[in-house]
mmCIF entry with sequence, helices, sheets and N, C-alpha, C, O atoms, coordinates in Angstrom:
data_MODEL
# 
_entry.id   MODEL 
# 
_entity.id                         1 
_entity.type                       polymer 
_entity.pdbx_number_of_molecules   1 
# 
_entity_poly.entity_id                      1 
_entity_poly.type                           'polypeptide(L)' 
_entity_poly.nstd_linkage                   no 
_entity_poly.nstd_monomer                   no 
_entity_poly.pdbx_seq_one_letter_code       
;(UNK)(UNK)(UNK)(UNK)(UNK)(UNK)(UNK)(UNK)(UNK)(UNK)(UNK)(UNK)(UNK)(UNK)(UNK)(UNK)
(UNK)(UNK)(UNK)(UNK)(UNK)(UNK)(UNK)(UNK)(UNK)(UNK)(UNK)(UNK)(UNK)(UNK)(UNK)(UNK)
(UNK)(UNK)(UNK)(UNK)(UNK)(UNK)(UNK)(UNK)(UNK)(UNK)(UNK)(UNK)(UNK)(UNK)(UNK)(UNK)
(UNK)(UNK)
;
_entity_poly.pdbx_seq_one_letter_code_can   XXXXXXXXXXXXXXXXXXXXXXXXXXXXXXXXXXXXXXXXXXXXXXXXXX 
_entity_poly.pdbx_strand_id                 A 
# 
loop_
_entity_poly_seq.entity_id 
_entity_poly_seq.num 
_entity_poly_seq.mon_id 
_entity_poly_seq.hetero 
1 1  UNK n 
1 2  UNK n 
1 3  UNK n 
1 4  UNK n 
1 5  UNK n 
1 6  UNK n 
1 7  UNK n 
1 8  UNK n 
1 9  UNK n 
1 10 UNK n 
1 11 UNK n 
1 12 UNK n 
1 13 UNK n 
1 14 UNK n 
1 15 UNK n 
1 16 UNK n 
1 17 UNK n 
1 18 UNK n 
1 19 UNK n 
1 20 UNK n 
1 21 UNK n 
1 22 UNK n 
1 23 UNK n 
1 24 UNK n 
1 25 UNK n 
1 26 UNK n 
1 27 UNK n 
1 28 UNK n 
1 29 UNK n 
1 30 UNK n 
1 31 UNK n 
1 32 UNK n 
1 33 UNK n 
1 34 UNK n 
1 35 UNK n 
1 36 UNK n 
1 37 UNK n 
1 38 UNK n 
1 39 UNK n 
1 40 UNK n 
1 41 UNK n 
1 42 UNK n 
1 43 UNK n 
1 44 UNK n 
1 45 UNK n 
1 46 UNK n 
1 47 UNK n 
1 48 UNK n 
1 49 UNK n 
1 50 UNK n 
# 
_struct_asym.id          A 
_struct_asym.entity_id   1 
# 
_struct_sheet.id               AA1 
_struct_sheet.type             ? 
_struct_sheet.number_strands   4 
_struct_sheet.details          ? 
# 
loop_
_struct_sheet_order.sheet_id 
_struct_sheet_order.range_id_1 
_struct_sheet_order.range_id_2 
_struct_sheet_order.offset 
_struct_sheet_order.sense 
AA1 1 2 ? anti-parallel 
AA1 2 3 ? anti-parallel 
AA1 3 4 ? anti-parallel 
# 
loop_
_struct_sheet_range.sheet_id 
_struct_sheet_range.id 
_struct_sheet_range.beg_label_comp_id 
_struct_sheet_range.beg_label_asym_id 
_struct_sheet_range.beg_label_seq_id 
_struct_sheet_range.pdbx_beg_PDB_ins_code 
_struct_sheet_range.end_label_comp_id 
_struct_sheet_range.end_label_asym_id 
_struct_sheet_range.end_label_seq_id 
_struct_sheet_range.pdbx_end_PDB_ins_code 
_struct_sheet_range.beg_auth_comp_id 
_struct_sheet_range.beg_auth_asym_id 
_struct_sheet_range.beg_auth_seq_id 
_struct_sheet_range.end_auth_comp_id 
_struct_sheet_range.end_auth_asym_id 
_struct_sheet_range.end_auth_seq_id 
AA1 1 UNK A 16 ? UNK A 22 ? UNK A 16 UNK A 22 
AA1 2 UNK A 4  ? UNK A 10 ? UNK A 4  UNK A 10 
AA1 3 UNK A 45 ? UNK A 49 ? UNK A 45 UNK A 49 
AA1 4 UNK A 33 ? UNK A 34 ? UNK A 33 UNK A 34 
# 
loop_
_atom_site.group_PDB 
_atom_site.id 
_atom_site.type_symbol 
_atom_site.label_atom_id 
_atom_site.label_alt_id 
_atom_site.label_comp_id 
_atom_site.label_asym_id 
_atom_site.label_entity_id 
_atom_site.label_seq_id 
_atom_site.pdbx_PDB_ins_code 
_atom_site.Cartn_x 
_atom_site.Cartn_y 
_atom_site.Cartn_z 
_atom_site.occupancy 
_atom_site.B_iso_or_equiv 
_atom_site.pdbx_formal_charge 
_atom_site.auth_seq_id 
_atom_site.auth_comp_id 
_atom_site.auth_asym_id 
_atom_site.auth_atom_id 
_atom_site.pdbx_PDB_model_num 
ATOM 1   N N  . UNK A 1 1  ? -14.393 -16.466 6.907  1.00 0.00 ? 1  UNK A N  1 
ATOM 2   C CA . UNK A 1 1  ? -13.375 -15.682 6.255  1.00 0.00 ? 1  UNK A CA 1 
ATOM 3   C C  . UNK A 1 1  ? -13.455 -14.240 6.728  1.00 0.00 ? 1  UNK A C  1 
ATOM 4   O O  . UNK A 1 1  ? -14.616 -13.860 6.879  1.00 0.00 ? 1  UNK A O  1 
ATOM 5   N N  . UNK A 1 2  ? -12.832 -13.644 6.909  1.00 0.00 ? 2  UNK A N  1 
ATOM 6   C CA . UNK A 1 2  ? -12.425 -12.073 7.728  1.00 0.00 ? 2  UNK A CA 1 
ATOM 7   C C  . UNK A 1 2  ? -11.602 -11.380 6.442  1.00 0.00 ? 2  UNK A C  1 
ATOM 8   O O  . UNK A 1 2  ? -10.723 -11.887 5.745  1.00 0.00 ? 2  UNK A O  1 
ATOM 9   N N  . UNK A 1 3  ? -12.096 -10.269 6.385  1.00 0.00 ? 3  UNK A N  1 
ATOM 10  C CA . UNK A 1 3  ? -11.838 -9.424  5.586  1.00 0.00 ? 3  UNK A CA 1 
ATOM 11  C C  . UNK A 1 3  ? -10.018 -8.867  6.278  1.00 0.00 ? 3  UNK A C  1 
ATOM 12  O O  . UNK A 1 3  ? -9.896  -8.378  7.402  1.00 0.00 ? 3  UNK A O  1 
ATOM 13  N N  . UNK A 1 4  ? -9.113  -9.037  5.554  1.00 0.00 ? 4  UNK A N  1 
ATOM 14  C CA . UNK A 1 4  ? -7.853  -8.514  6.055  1.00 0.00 ? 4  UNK A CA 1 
ATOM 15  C C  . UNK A 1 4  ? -7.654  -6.819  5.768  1.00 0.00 ? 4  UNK A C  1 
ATOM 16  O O  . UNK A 1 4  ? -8.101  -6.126  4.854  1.00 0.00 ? 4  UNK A O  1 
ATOM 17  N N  . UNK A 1 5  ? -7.158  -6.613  6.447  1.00 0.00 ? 5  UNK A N  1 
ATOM 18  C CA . UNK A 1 5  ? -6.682  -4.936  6.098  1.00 0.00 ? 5  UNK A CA 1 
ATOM 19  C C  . UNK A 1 5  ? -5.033  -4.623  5.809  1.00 0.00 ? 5  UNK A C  1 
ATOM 20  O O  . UNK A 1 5  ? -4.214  -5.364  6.353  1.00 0.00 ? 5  UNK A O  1 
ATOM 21  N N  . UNK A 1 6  ? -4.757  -3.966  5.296  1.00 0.00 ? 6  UNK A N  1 
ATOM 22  C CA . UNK A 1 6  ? -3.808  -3.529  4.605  1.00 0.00 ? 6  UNK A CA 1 
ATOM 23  C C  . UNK A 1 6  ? -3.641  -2.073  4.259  1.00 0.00 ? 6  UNK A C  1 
ATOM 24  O O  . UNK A 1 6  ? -4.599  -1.347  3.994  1.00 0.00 ? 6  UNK A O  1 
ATOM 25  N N  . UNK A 1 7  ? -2.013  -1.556  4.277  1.00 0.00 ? 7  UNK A N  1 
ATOM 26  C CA . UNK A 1 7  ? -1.601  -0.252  4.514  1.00 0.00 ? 7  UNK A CA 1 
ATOM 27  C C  . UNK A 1 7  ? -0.598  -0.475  3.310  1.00 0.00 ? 7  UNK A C  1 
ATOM 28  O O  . UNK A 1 7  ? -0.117  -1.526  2.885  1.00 0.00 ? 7  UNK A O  1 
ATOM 29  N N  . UNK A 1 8  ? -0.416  0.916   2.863  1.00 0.00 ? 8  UNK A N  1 
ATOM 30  C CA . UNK A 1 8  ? -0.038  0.865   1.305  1.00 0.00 ? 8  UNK A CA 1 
ATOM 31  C C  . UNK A 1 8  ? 1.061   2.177   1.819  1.00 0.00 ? 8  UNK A C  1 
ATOM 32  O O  . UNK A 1 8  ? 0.647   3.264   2.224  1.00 0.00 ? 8  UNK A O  1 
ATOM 33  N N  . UNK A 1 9  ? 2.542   1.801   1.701  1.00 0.00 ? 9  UNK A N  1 
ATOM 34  C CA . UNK A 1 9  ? 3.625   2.395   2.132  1.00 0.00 ? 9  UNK A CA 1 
ATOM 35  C C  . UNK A 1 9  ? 4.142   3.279   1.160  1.00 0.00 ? 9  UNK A C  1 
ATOM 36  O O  . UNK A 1 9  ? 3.955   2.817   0.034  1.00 0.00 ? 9  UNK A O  1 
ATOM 37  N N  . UNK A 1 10 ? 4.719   4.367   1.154  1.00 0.00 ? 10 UNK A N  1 
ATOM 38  C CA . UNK A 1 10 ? 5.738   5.061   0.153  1.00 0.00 ? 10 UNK A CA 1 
ATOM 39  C C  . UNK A 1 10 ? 7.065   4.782   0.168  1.00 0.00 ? 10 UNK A C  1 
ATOM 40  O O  . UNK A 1 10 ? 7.803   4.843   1.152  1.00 0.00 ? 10 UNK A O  1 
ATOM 41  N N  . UNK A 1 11 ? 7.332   4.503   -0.841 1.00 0.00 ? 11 UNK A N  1 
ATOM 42  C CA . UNK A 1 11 ? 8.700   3.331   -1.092 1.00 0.00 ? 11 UNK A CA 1 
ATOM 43  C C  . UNK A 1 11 ? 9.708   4.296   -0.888 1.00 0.00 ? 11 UNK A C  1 
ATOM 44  O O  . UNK A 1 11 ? 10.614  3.809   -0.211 1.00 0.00 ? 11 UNK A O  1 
ATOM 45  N N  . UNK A 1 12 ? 9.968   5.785   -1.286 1.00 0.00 ? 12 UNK A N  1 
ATOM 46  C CA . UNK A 1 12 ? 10.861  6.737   -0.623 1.00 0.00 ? 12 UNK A CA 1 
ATOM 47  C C  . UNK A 1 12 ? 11.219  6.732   0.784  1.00 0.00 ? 12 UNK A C  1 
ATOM 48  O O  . UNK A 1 12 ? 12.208  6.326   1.394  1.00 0.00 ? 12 UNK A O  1 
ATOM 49  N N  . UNK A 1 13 ? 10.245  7.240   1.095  1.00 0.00 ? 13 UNK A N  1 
ATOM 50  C CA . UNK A 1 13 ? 10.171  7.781   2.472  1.00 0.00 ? 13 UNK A CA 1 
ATOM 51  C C  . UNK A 1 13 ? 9.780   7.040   3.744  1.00 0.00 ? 13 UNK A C  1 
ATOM 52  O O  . UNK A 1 13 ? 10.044  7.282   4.921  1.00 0.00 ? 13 UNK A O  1 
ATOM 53  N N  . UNK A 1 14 ? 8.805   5.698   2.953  1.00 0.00 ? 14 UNK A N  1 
ATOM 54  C CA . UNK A 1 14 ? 8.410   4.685   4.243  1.00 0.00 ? 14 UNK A CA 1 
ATOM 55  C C  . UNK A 1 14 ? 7.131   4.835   4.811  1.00 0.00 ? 14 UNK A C  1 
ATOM 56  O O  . UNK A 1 14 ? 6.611   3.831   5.297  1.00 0.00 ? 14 UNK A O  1 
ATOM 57  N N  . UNK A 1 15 ? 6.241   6.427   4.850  1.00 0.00 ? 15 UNK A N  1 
ATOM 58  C CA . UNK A 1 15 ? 5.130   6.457   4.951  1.00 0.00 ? 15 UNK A CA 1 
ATOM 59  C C  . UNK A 1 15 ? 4.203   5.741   5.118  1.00 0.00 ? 15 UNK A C  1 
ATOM 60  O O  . UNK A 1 15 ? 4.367   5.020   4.134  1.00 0.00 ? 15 UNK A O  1 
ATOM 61  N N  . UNK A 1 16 ? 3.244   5.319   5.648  1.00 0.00 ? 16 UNK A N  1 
ATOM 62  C CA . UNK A 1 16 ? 1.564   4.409   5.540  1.00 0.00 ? 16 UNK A CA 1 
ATOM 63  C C  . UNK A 1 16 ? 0.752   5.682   5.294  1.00 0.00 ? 16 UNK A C  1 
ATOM 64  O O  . UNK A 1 16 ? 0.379   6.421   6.206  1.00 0.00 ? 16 UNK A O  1 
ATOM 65  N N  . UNK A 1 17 ? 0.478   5.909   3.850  1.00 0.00 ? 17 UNK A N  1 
ATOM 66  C CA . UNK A 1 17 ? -0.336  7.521   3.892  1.00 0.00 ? 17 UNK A CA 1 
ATOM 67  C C  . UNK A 1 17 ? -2.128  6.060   3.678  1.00 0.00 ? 17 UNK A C  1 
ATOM 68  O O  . UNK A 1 17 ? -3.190  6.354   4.226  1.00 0.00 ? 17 UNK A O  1 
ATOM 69  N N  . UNK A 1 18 ? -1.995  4.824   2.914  1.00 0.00 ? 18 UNK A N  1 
ATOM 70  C CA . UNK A 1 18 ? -3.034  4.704   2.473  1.00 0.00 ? 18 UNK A CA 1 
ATOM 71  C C  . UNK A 1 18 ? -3.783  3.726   3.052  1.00 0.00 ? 18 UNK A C  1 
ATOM 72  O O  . UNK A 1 18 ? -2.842  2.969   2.813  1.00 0.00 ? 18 UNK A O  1 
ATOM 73  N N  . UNK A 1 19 ? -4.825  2.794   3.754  1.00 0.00 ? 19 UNK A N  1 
ATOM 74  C CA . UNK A 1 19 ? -5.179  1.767   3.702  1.00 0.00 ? 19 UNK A CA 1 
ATOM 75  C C  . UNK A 1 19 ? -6.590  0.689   2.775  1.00 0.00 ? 19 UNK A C  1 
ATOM 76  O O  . UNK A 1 19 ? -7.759  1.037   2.605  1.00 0.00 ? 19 UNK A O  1 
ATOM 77  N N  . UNK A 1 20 ? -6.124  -0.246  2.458  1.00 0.00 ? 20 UNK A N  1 
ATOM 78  C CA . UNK A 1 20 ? -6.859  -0.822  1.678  1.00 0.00 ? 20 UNK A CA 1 
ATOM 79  C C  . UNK A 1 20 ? -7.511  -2.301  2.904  1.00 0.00 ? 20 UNK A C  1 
ATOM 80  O O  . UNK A 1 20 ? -7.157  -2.606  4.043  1.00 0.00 ? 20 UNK A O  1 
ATOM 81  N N  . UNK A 1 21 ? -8.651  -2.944  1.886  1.00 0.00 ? 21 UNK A N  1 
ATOM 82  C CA . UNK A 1 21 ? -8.811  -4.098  2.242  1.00 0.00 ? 21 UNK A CA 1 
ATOM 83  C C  . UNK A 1 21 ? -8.499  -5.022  1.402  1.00 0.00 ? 21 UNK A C  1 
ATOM 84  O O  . UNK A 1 21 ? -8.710  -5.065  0.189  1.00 0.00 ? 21 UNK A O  1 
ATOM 85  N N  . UNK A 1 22 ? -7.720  -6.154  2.446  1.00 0.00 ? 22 UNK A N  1 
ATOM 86  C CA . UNK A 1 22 ? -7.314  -6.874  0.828  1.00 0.00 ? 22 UNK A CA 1 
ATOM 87  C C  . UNK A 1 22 ? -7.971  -8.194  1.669  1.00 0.00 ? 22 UNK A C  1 
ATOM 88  O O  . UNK A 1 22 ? -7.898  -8.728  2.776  1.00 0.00 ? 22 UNK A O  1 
ATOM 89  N N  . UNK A 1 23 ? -8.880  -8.391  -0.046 1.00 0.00 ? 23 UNK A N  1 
ATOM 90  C CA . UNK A 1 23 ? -9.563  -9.693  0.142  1.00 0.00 ? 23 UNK A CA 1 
ATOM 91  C C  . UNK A 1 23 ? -9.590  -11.250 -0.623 1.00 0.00 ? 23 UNK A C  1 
ATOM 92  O O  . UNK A 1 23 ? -10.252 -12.286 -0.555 1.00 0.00 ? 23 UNK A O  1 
ATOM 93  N N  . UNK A 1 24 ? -8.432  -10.703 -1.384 1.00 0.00 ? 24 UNK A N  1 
ATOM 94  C CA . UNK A 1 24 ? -7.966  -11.781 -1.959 1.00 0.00 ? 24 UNK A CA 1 
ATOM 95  C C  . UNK A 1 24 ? -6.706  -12.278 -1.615 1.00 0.00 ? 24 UNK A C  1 
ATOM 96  O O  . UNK A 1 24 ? -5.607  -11.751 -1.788 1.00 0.00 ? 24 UNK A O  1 
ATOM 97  N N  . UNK A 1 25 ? -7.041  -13.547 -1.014 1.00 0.00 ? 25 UNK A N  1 
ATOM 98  C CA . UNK A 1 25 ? -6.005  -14.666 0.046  1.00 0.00 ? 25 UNK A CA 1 
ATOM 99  C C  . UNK A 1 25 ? -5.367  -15.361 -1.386 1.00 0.00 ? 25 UNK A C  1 
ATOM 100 O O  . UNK A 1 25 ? -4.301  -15.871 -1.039 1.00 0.00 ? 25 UNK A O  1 
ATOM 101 N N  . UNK A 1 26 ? -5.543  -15.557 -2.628 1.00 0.00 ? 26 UNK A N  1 
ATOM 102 C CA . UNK A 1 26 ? -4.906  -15.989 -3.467 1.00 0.00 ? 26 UNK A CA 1 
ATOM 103 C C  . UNK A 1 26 ? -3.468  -15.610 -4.023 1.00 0.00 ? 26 UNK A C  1 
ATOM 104 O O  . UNK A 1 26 ? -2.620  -16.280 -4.613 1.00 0.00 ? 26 UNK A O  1 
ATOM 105 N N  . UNK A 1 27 ? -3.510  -14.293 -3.618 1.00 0.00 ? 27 UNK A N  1 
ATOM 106 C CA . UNK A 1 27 ? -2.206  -13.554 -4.175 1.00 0.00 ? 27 UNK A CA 1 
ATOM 107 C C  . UNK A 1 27 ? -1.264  -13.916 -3.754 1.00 0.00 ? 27 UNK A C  1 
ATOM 108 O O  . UNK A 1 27 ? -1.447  -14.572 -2.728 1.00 0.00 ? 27 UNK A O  1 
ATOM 109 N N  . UNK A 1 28 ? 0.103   -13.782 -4.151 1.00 0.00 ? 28 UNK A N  1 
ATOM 110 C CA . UNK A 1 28 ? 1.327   -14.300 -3.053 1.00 0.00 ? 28 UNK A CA 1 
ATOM 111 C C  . UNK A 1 28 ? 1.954   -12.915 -3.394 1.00 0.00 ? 28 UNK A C  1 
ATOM 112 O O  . UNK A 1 28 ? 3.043   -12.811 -2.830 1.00 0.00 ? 28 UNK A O  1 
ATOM 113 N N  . UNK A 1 29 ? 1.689   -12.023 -3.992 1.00 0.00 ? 29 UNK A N  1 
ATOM 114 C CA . UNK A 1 29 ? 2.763   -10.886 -4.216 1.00 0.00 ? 29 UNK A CA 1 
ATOM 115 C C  . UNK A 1 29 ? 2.367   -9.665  -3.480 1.00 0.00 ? 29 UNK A C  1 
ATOM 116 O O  . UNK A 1 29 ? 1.263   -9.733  -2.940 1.00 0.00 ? 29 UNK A O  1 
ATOM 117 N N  . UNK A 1 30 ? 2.812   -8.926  -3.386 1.00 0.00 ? 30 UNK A N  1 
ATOM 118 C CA . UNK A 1 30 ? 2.780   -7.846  -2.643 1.00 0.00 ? 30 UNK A CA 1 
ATOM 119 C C  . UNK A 1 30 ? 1.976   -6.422  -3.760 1.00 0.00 ? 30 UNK A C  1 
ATOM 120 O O  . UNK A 1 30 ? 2.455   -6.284  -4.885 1.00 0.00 ? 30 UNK A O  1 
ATOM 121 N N  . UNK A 1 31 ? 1.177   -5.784  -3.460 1.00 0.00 ? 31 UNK A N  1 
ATOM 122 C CA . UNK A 1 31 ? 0.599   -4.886  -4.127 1.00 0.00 ? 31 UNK A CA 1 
ATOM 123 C C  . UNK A 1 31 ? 1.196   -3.550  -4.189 1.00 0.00 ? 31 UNK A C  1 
ATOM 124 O O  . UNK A 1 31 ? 1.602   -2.834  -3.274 1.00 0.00 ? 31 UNK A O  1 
ATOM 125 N N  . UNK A 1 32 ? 1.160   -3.313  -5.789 1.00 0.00 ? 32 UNK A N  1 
ATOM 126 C CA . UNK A 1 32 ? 2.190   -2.305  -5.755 1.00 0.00 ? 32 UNK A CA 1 
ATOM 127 C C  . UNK A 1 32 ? 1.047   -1.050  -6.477 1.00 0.00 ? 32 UNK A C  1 
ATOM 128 O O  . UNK A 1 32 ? 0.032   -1.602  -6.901 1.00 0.00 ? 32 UNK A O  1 
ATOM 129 N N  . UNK A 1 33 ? 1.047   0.035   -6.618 1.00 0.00 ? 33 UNK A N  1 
ATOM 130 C CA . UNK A 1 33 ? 0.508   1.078   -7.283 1.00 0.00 ? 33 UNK A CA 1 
ATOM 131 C C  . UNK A 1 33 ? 0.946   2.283   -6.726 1.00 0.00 ? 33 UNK A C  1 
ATOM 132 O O  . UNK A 1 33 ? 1.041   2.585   -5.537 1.00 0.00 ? 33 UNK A O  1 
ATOM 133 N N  . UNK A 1 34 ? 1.292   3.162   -8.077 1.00 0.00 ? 34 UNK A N  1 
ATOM 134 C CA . UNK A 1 34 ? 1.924   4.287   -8.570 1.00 0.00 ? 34 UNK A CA 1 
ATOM 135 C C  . UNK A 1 34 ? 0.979   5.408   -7.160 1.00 0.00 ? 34 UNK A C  1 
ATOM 136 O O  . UNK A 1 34 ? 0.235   4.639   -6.550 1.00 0.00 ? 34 UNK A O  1 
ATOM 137 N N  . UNK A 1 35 ? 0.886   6.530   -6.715 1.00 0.00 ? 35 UNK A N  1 
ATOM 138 C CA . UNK A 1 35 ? 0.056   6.937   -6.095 1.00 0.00 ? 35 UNK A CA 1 
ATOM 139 C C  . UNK A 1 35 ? 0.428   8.336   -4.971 1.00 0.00 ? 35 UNK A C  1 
ATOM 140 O O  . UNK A 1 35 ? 1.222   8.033   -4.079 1.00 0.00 ? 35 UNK A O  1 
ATOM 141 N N  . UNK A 1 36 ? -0.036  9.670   -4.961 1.00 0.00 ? 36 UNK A N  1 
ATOM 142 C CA . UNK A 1 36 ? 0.655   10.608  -4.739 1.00 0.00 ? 36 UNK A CA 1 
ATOM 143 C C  . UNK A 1 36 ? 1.281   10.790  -3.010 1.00 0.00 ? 36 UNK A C  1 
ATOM 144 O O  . UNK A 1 36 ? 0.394   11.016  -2.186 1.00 0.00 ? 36 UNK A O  1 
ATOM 145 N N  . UNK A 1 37 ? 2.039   10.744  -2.725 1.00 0.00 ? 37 UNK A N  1 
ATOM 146 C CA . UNK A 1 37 ? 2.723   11.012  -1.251 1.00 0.00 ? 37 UNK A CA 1 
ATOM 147 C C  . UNK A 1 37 ? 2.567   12.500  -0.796 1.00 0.00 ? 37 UNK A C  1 
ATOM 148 O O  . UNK A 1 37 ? 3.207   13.309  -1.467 1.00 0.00 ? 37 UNK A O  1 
ATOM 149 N N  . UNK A 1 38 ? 1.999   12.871  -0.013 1.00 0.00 ? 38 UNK A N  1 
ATOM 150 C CA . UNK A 1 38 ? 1.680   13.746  0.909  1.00 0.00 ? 38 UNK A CA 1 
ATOM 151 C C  . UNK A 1 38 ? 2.587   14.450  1.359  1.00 0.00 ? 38 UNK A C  1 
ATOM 152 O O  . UNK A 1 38 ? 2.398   15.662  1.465  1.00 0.00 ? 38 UNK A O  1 
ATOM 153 N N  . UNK A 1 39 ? 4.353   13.609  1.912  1.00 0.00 ? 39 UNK A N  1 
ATOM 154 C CA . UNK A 1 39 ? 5.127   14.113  2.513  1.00 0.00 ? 39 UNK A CA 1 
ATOM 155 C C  . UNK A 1 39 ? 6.159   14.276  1.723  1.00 0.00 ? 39 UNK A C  1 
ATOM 156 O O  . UNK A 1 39 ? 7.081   15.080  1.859  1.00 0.00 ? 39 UNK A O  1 
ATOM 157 N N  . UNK A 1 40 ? 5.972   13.399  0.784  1.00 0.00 ? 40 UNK A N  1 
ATOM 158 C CA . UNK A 1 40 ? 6.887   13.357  -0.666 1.00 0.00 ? 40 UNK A CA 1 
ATOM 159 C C  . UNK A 1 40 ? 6.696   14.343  -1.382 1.00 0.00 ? 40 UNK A C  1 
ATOM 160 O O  . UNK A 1 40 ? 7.653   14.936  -1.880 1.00 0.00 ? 40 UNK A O  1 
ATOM 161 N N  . UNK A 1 41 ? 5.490   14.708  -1.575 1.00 0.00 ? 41 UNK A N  1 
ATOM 162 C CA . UNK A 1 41 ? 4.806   16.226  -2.408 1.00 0.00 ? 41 UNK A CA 1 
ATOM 163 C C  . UNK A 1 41 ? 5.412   15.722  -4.168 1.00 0.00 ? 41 UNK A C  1 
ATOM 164 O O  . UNK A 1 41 ? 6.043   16.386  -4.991 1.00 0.00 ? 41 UNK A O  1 
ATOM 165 N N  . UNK A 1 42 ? 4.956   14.477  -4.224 1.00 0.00 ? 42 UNK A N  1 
ATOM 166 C CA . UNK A 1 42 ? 5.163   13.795  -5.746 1.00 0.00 ? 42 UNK A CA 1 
ATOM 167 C C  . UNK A 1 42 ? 4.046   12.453  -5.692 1.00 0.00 ? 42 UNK A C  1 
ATOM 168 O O  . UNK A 1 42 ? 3.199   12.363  -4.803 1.00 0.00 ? 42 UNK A O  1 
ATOM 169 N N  . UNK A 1 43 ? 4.133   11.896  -6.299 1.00 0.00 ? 43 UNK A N  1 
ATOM 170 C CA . UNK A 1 43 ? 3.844   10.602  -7.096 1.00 0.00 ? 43 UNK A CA 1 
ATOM 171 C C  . UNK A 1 43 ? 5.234   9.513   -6.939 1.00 0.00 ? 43 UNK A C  1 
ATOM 172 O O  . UNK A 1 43 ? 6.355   9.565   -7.447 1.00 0.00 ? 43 UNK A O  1 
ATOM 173 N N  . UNK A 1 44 ? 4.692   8.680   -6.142 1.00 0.00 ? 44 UNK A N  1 
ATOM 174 C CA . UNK A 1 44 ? 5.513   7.613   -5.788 1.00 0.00 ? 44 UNK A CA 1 
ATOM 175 C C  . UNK A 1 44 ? 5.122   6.302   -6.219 1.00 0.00 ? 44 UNK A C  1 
ATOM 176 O O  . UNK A 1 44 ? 4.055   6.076   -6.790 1.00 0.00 ? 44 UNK A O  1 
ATOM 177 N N  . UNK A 1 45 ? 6.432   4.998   -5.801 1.00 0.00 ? 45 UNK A N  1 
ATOM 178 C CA . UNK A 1 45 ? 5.242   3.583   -5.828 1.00 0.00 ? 45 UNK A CA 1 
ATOM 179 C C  . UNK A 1 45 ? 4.863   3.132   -4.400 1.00 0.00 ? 45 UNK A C  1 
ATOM 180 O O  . UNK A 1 45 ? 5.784   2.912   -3.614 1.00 0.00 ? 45 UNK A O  1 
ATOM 181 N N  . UNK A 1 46 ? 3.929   3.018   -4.107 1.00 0.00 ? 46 UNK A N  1 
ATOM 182 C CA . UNK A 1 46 ? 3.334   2.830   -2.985 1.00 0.00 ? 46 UNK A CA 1 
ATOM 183 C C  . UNK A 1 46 ? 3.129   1.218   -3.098 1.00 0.00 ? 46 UNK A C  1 
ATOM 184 O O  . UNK A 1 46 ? 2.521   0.701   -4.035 1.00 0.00 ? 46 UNK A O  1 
ATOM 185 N N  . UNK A 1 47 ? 3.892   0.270   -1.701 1.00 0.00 ? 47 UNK A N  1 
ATOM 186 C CA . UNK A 1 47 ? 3.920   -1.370  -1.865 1.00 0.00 ? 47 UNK A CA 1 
ATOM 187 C C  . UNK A 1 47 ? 2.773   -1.642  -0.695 1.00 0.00 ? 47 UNK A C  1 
ATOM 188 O O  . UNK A 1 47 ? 2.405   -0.765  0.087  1.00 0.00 ? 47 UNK A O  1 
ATOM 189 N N  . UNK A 1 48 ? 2.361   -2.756  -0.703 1.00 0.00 ? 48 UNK A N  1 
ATOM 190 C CA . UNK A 1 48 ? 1.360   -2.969  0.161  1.00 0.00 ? 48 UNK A CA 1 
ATOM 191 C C  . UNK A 1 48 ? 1.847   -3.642  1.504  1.00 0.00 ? 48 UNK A C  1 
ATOM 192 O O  . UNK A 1 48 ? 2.079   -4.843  1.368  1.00 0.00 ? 48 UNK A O  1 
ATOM 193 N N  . UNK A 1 49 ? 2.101   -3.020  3.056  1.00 0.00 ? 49 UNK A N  1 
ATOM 194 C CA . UNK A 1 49 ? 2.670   -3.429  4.149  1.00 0.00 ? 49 UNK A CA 1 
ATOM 195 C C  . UNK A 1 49 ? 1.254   -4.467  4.966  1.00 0.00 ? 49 UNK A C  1 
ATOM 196 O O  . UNK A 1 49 ? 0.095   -4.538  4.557  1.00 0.00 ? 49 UNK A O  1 
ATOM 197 N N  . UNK A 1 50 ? 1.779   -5.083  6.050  1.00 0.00 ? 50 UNK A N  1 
ATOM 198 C CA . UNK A 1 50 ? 0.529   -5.623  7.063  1.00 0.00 ? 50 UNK A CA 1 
ATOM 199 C C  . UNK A 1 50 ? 0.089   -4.313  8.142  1.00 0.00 ? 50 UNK A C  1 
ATOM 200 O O  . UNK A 1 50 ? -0.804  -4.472  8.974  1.00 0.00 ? 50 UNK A O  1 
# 
């Protein structure tokens, strides 16, 4: 099993400000969390891209 990686987008603007590891193959949904944008200069929802 290989640890997957994952980039966490700003739903405004489109950004990849974040990356995570995602290690749970069980999920079918896409990861969502609230989280501040850099270029946004706010608090956005940030979805989880490949």
């Amino acid at each position: 099993m290989a640890i997957k990686k994952a980039s966490l987008a700003c739903t405004v603007c489109g950004n990849r400000n974040y990356s995570i590891t995602a290690g749970d193959h069980k999920r079918t949904e896409r990861l969502e969390v609230k989280k501040f944008c850099r270029y946004c200069g706010k608090h956005t929802i940030h979805r989880e891209t490949k």
